[in-house]
SEGU-506420 format. One record per residue: x, y, z of N, C-alpha, C, CB in turn. Coordinates in steps of 0.1 Angstrom, whole numbers, plus 5000, padded with zeros to 4 digits. Glycine has a CB too. Layout:
BEGIN
XYZXYZXYZXYZ...
END
This chain:
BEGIN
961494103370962894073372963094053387963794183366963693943389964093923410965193983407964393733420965393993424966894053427967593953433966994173435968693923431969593783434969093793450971693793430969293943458969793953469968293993476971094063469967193963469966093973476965093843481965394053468964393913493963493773505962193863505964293743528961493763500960193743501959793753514959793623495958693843515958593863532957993763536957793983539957393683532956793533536957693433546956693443520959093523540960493433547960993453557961593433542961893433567962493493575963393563566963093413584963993663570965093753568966393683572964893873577967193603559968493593563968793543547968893483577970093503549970793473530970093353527972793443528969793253537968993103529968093103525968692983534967393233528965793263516966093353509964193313520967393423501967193493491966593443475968393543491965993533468965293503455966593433449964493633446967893453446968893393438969793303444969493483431968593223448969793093458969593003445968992983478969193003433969492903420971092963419968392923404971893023419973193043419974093013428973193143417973792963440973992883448975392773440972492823451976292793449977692723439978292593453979392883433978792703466979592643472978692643487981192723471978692573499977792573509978592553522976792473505979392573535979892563546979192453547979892663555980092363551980092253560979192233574981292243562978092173575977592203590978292243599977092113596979292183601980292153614980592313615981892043611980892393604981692543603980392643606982392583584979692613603977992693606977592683617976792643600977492613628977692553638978392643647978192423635979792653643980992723648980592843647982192703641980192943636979693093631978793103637979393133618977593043644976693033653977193083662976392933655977993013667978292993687979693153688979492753692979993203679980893283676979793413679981493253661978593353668977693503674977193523686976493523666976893393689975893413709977193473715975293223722978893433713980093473723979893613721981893413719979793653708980093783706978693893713980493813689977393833710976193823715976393913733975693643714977093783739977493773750978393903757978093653750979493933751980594013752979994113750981693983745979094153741977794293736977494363752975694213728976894233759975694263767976694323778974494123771977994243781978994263789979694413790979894153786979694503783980194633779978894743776981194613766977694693782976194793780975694773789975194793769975194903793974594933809973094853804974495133815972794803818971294753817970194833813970794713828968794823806968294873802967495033809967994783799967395003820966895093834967995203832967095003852969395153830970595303834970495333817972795273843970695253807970695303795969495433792970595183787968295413798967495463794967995623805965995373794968195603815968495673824969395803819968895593833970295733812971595823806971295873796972795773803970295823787969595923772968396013782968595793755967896003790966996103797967996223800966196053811969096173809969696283817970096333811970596283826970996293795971496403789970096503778972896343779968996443773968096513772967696643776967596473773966996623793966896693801967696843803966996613809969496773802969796863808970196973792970896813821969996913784970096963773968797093770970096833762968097033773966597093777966997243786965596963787967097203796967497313808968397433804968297253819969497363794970697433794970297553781971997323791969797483771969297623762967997653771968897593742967197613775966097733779966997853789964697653789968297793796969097883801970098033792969997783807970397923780971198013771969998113764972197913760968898083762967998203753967098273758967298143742967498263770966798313779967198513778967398223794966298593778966698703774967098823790965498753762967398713802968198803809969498743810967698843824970098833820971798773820971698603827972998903834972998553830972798423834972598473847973898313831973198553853972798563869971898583874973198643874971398653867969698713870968998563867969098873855968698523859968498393852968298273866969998353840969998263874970398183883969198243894972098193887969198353899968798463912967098403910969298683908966798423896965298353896964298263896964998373892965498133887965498013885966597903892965498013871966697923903968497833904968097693903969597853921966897663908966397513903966897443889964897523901966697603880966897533860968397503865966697673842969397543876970797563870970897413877971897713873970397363892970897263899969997113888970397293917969397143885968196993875969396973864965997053865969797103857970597053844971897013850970897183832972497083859973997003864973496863870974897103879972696883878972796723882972896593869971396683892971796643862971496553850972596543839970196603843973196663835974596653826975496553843975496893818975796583849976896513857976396333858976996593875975196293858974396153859974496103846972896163864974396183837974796133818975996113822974696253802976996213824978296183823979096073824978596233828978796073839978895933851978495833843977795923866977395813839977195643831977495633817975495573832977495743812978395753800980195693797978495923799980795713813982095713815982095583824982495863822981195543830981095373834980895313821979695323846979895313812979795243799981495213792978895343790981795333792982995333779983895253788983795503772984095243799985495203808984895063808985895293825983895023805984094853808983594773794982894793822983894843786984294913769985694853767984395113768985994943774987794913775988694823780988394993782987894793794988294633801988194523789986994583816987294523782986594423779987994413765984794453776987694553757988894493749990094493749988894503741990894503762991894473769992394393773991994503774991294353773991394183781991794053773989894143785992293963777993293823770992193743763994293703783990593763771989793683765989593733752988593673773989393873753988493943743989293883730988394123744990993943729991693853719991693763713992293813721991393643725991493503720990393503714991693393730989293543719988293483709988293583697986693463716988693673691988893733677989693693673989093853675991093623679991493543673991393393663991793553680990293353676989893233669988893243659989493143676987993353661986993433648987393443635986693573650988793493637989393513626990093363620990493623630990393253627991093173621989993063615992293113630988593123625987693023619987193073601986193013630987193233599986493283590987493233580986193423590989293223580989893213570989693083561990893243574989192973578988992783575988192813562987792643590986992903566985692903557986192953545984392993563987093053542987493093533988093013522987993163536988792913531989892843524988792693519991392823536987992673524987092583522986192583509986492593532985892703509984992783496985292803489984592883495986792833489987892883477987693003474987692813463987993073486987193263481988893263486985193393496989393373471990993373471990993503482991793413453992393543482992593623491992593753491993393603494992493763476992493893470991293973469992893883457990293853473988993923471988694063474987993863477987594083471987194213473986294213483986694273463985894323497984894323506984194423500985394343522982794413498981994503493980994453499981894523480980094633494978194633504977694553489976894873510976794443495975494453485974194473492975194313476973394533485971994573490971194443491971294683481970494393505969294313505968594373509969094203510966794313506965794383510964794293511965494493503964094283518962294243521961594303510961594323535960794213511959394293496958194223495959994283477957094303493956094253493955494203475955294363502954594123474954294113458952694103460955193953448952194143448950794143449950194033443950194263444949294013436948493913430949293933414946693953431949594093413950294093394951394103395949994203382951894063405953294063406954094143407953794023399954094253411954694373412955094413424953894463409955994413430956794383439957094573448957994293431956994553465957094713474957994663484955494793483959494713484960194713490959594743506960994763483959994633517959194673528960194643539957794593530961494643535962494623548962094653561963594703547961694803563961694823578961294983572963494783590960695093587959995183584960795283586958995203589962595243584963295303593964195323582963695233607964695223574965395223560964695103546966995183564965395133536964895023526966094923527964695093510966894923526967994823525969294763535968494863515968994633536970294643545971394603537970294553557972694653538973694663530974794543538974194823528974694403528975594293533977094303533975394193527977694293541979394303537979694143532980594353552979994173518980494033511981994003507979794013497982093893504983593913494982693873477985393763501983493963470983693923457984193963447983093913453984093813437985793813429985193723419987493733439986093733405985793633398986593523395985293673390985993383392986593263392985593163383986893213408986393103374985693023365984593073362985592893369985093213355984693263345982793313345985193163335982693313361981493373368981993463383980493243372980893573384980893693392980793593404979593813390981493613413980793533425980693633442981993383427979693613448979393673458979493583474978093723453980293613482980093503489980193573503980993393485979593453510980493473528980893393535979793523540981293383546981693263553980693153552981993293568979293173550978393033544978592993537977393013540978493093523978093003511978793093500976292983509978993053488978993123477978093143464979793093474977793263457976693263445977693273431975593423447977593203423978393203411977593263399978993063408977793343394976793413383977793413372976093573388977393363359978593333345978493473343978093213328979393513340980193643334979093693320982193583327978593533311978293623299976793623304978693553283976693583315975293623323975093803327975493523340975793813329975794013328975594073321976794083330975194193320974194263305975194383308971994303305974394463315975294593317974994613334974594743306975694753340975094813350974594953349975894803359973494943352972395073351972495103367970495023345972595283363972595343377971095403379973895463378970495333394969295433397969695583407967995323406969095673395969195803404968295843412969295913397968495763426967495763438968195733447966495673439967395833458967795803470967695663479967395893476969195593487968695463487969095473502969395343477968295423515968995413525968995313537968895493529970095283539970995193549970795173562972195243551970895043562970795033579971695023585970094923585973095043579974595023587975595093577974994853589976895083586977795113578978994973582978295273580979594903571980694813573982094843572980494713565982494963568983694953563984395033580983795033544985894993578986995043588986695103591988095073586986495243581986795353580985695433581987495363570985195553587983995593586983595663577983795643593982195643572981495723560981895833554980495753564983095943564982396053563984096063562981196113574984895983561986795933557986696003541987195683557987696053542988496123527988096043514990396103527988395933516988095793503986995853502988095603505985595833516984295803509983395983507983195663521983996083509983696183507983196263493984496203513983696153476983396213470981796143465984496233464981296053476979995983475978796073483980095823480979296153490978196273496977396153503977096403482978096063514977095973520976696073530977595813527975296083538974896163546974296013557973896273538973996113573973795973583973096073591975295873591971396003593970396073599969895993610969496103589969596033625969895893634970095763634969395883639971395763623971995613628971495583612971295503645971295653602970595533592971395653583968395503590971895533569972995603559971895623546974695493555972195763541971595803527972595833517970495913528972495713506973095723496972395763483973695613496973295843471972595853455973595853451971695963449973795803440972495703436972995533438971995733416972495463434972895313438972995253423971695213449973495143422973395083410972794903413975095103403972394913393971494733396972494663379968594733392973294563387973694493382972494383372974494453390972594373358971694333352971594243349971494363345971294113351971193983347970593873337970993953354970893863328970393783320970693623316970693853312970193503321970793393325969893303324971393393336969793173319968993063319967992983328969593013315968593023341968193063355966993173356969393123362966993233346966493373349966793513347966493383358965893633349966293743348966293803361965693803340967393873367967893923382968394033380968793843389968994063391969494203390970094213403968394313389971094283410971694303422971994443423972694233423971794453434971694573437973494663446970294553447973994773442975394803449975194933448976794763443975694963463975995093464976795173453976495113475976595333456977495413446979295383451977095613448979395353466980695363473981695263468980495343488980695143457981495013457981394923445981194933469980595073436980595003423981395013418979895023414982595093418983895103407984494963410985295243412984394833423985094743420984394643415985694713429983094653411982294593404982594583389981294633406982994723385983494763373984494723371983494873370985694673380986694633374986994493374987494703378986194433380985894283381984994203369985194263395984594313364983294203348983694343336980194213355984294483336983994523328982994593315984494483328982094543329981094613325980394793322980594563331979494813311979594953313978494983320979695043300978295143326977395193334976695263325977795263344974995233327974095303317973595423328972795193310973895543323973395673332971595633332973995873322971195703344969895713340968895863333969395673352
END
């Protein structure tokens, strides 16, 4: 069984080589792709403009290291701090300097952070981000009501018998896409400012939950992980990478093929209320 939302590592990594581009319905106009392009180098651009160069970035994860370093070998130290100072005052001047040098470019970072989105440019161009995403919306026919949800894509390797090893990255298994979807003429549809996937309704079997740990290379929503709403999903975040259980695989059954898609625990209930489908426990 493929997964609508899976790339053959043979591919590049992006949505025009996923396995379920036969579902493939609605497609952006060059001209609009083009535009989403040059939207990402601006924003690309505006990134690089609010982050210290690579020399002080690295500089400011040392200093606060270091002085992190210094400061408990200070605190567990089993004489008083004075005695401590009287013997070592070196440990006390290396960690102040180094916590004050984190600080400092910690506090230059965020303040041209702030310029940046203070600024009339920064605006205008989210502005126009925004009026371009709605063109695309309105182009596609993705209503307004839709829904923004994660679906899981992944990389994968296949062997000679076909058996397929998820190989995203060594860091997580899945990256979780922010989509819209909604249904219309009487198929599931998944879409983004590119393209849309239309999958017929009586194409759906059930949704089976896998009880496994699944984890993330991001988080998309407003609100953070760790927000009231998403608290009764016990998301956990281990440098920078989100671990969810369990996830669910939408089941596919279709003349096209047999597929499957993959959704977090955080965002299946609107999955459920969009096809009415039931959840098979595992």
């Amino acid at each position: 069984m493929k997964n609508v939302f899976g790339i053959k590592q043979d591919y590049q990594v992006s949505e025009n080589n996923i396995d379920g581009k036969v579902f493939l319905t609605h497609k952006t106009p060059k001209e609009h792709e083009i535009k989403f392009n040059n939207n990402e180098e601006i924003l690309n651009e505006l990134k690089k403009k609010t982050t210290l160069p690579l020399a002080l970035r690295v500089i400011k994860f040392l200093s606060f290291i270091i002085s992190i370093i210094f400061i408990g070998g200070i605190l567990r130290s089993k004489v008083s701090i004075s005695t401590a100072y009287k013997n070592a005052p070196y440990f006390f001047y290396i960690a102040g300097i180094c916590l004050i040098l984190g600080l400092t470019l910690y506090i230059v970072e965020k303040s041209k952070l702030r310029k940046l989105v203070e600024s009339e440019y920064f605006k205008e161009t989210l502005d126009k981000i925004e009026k371009d995403i709605e063109d695309a919306k309105q182009i596609l026919g993705i209503p307004q009501d839709a829904y923004s949800l994660d679906v899981l894509t992944f990389t994968y390797k296949e062997n000679d018998q076909g058996e397929r090893k998820i190989c995203t990255s060594r860091l997580f298994q899945f990256i979780n896409l922010d989509l819209y979807a909604y249904v219309k003429d009487d198929c599931l549809c998944f879409a983004s400012v590119y393209e849309v996937l239309s999958i017929p309704l009586k194409s759906l079997i059930e949704i089976k939950e896998i009880n496994k740990k699944a984890s993330l290379a991001k988080w998309n929503k407003e609100v953070s992980y760790n927000a009231p709403e998403y608290k009764q999903y016990k998301i956990r975040e281990a440098n920078g990478i989100l671990f969810i259980k369990p996830y669910y695989s939408i089941i596919i059954n279709d003349p096209l093929g047999e597929f499957e898609i993959y959704i977090p625990c955080y965002d299946i209930d609107k999955i459920v209320q969009l096809t009415n489908l039931n959840i098979v426990k595992e």
